[in-house]
Every structure is written in C-alpha cells, then in structure tokens.
N, C-alpha and C positions, 0 to 999 in steps of 0.2 A: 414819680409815678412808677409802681415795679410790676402794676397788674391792672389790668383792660379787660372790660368783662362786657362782651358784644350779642346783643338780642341779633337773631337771623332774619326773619321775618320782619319786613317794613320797619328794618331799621337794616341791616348789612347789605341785604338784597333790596334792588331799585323795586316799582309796582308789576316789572316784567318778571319775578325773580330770579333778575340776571345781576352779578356782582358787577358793580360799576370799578371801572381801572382805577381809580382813585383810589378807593377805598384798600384796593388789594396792596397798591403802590405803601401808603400810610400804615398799614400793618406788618408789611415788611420793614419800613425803616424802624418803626417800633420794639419787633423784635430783633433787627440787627443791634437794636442801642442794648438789649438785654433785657426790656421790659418783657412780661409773659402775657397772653394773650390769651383769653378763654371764650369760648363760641357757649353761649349759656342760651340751652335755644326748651322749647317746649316739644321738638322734634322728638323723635327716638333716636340712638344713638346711629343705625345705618341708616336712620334719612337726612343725617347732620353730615357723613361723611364725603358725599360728593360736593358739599359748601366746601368746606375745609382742603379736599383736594385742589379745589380751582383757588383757594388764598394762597397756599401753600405755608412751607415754614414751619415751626414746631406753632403745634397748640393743644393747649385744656378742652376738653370736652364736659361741658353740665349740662348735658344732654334730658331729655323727659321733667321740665321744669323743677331739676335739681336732683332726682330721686337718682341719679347716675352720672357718677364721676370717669373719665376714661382720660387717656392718651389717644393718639392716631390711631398706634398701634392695636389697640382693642384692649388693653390693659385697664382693669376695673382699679381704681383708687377706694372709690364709696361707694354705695345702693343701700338705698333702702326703698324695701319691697312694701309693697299695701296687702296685708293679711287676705287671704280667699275668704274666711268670714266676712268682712267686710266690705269686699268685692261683692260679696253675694247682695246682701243688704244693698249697697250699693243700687243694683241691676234691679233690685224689686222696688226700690220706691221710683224710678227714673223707669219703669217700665214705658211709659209713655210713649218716651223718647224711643225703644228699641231699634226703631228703623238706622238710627245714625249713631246707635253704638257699639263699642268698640272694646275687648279687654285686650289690654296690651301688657305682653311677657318678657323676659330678659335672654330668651334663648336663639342661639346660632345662626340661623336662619327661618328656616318653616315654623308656621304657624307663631309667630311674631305677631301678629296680629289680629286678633279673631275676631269674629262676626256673626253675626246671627242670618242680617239680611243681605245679600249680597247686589240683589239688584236694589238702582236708585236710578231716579230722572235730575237728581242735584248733579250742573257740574264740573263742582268742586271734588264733590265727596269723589266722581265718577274718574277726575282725574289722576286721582290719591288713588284709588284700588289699581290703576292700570300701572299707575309709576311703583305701586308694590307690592305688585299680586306673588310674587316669588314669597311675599315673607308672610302674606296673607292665609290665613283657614276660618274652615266656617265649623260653626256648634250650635245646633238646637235641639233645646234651647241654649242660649249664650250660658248660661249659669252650669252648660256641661261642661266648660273648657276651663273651670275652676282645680288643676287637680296640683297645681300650686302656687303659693303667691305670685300676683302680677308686678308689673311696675304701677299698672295704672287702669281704671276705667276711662274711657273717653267718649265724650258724646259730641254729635254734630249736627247742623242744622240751622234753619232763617235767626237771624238776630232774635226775634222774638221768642224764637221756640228755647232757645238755649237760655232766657232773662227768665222766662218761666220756670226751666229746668235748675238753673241755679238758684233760683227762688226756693222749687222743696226743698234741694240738697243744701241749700245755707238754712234752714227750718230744720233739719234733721240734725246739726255738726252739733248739738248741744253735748253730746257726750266728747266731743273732739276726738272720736277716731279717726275721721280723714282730716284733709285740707282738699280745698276746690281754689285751683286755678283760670281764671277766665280768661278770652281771649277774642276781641270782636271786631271784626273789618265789617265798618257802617258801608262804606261803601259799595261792598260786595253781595251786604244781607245773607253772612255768613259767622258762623261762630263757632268756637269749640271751648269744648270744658272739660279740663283731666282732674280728673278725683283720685288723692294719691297721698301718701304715709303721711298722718299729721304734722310732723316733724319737718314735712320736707317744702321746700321752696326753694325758687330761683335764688331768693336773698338768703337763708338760711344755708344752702349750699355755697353760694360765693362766702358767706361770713365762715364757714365752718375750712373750706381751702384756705384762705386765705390765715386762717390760724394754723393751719398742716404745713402752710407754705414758711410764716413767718414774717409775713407781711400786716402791716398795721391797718387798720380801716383808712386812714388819711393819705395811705398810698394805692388804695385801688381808688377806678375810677369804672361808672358804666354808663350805656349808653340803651335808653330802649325806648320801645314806642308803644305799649299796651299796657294792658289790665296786669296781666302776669310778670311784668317788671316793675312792677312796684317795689316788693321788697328789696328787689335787690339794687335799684334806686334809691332809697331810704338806706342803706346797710353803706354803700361806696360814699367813700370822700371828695368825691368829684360825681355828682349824678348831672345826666345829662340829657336831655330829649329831645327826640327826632322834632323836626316844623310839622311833620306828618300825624304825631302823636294824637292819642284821643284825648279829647278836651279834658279829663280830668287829672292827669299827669302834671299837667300845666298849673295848678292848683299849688304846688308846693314851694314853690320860688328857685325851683332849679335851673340850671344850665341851657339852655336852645341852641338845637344847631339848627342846619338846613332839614331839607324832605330827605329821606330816602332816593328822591329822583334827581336830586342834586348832591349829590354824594357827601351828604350830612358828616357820616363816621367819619370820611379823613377831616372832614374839617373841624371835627371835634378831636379827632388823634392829634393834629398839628397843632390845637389851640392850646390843651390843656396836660398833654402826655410830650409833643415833640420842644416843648419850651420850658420855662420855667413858671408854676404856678402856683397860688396860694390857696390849698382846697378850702370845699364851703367848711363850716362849722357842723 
C-alpha cells in the first residue's frame, strides 16, 4: 500500500467530530513506514486544515470533493474551477433552495464563502457560519458574487429538501456541464450538495494523483462513509467502509470496518495498509 485516501466526516472524525487517538496513532505509523496519506474531504481547503493540524505528519489535501489538490503548506498541485456561467445557471434552477445556498471561491481569506441569506434557525448551517464567519460575505442577489469562476455552488438543508434539490439538478446535468456531489446525515436531517466542474470528483481526483504520484490503482486504498465517496471507493484497490456508512455503500462487496465511534480508520490502516494484503480485484 503507497497511498490512503481518508473521508473527514463520519469516517476520520468520531459523531463528536473529535479525532479519536487511534485513528491519529494508525496514520502516523502509516506514514512513518513511507505510505502517503491524503485527507479527501468535501471541506474547502481552510476548513480541512485544522483536521490535519490535530493528525499531524505530512499530508495530501483533496480538498472541495476533488476540485483542489494542496499540500499543508497551501501549495495548489490541481483545481479545477466551475465556470461562472454555469454557476449562474446553477443558482437559477435551485433558486428554491436560496436560503441554504452557498458559492464557494478559491481566494485567501475573505469572502471564501458567499451568501445570499445570512440568517437561519438550522443549527447546523448556524454552527458553520459562526466557525467561518472570517471567510464568510454576503451578495444579493447571490448571482452578484459571480465575477470569477468558483470552486463550487453548495446548497443546504432537511434531507428532503436537498433529495428534492438533487432531483432538478440530476434533470438538468443532460448537457454534463457540472457534476453534483451529495452528501446526507439520515440521522441529523441534514444534507449538502456541491455542484462543481464536471470533470471533477473525489475519485477522479484520487485517480488523477495517484497517476501524478506514480502509484498504481492496486496500491491505493480508501476509506469513506457516504454518497460522495463513492467514486473514489470504486477507483482504490482496497475500498473500505465505515459500519456507520449509508446503506448503499454496502451494496458493492467492499471492505467494513468499525463506526467512526469505534475508531474504524486505524482498524482498517492496521488491517489492510500496516500488514500485508491481497487488494480486491
């Protein structure tokens, strides 16, 4: 195994998301052996970096479900951006949704994040604006913070609201200008959906490193517990899934570890990376 490709969300971090010491213990001896380590999260790249802080170690960042490749450092490898025309488009068929959405930019700090509506009684979404209100601006309409390519539209809201929202926007991809990444915690009645360069994916981002790196498909391996790790479940040679996972992951005959609340990752680092193992086919 020369490379580990780790979902953040309810798969690295327990349901507190607090990193269980296992998990951090397991990634360090992983990359003491020389294997590399990639945190492939649907985060944006500074709300990946305080995960990464507490692992510690050298790591890959594929950060904004692929659409950005970095170092710790802040070093871009890759990006690919989602066209403002089609951001635009975007925001006009999902008008619906506007209250829980979101264009997201690849700039420094400020206005990282934009917004139309600022207040909300969701709180999820409530806790998200207060942990990033520094990288947060607002635009109304939304479709004024278009003045260049984003990384990403992102919408938010009840499980339902977002099966609906993915609904038009998988109705509208006929031309395949975007790709829609989803992403749903049943448990919390909570969901998000990034709409972002058709090209781009968690799995199309690990397969495309992973050819940068020199590494074969039968020697990466990943680990994830949603909608949006799919691909890149399907792409590694070793796929693996949280016990926490949503019920359709399970469908493929892959790998199980434990929950997330049972520190799943190291127990899948030590099974199938710290030994010797035969990847799936």
């Amino acid at each position: 195994m020369r490379l580990i490709a780790l979902d953040i969300d309810g798969t690295l971090l327990d349901s507190r998301w607090k990193l269980p010491e296992a998990n951090r213990k397991a990634i360090a001896e992983a990359t003491a052996r020389g294997i590399e380590v990639a945190l492939v999260t649907g985060r944006r790249y500074d709300f990946a970096i305080p995960i990464a802080e507490q692992v510690g170690g050298p790591l890959t960042m594929i950060v904004s479900n692929g659409a950005v490749i970095r170092d710790q450092g802040g070093r871009t490898h890759l990006r690919h951006l989602l066209p403002r025309e089609t951001a635009a488009q975007v925001l006009g068929i999902t008008r619906e949704w506007r209250d829980g959405a979101a264009v997201v930019f690849d700039r420094p700090r400020e206005n990282q994040v934009m917004l139309e509506v600022l207040e909300t009684d969701d709180p999820i979404r409530t806790a998200y604006y207060a942990r990033n209100k520094e990288f947060i601006g607002q635009a109304v309409p939304l479709e004024g913070c278009l003045t260049e390519d984003p990384i990403q539209v992102m919408l938010s809201g009840s499980v339902k609201e977002m099966q609906e929202a993915e609904s038009v926007l998988r109705a509208a991809q006929g031309e395949g200008n975007f790709a829609v990444a989803s992403t749903i915690y049943e448990s919390r009645d909570f969901g998000m959906i990034d709409v972002i360069h058709p090209r781009v994916s968690k799995g199309a981002a690990l397969a495309e490193w992973a050819e940068l790196r020199g590494y074969a498909r039968e020697e990466v391996m990943a680990i994830g517990d949603n909608h949006n790790d799919l691909e890149m479940l399907a792409f590694a040679g070793v796929a693996v899934v949280m016990g926490n996972c949503v019920p359709e992951l399970r469908n493929y005959g892959w790998h199980q570890t434990r929950t997330n609340d049972e520190s799943g990752v190291a127990m899948a680092i030590e099974q199938f990376a710290l030994r010797e193992v035969t990847p799936c086919a």
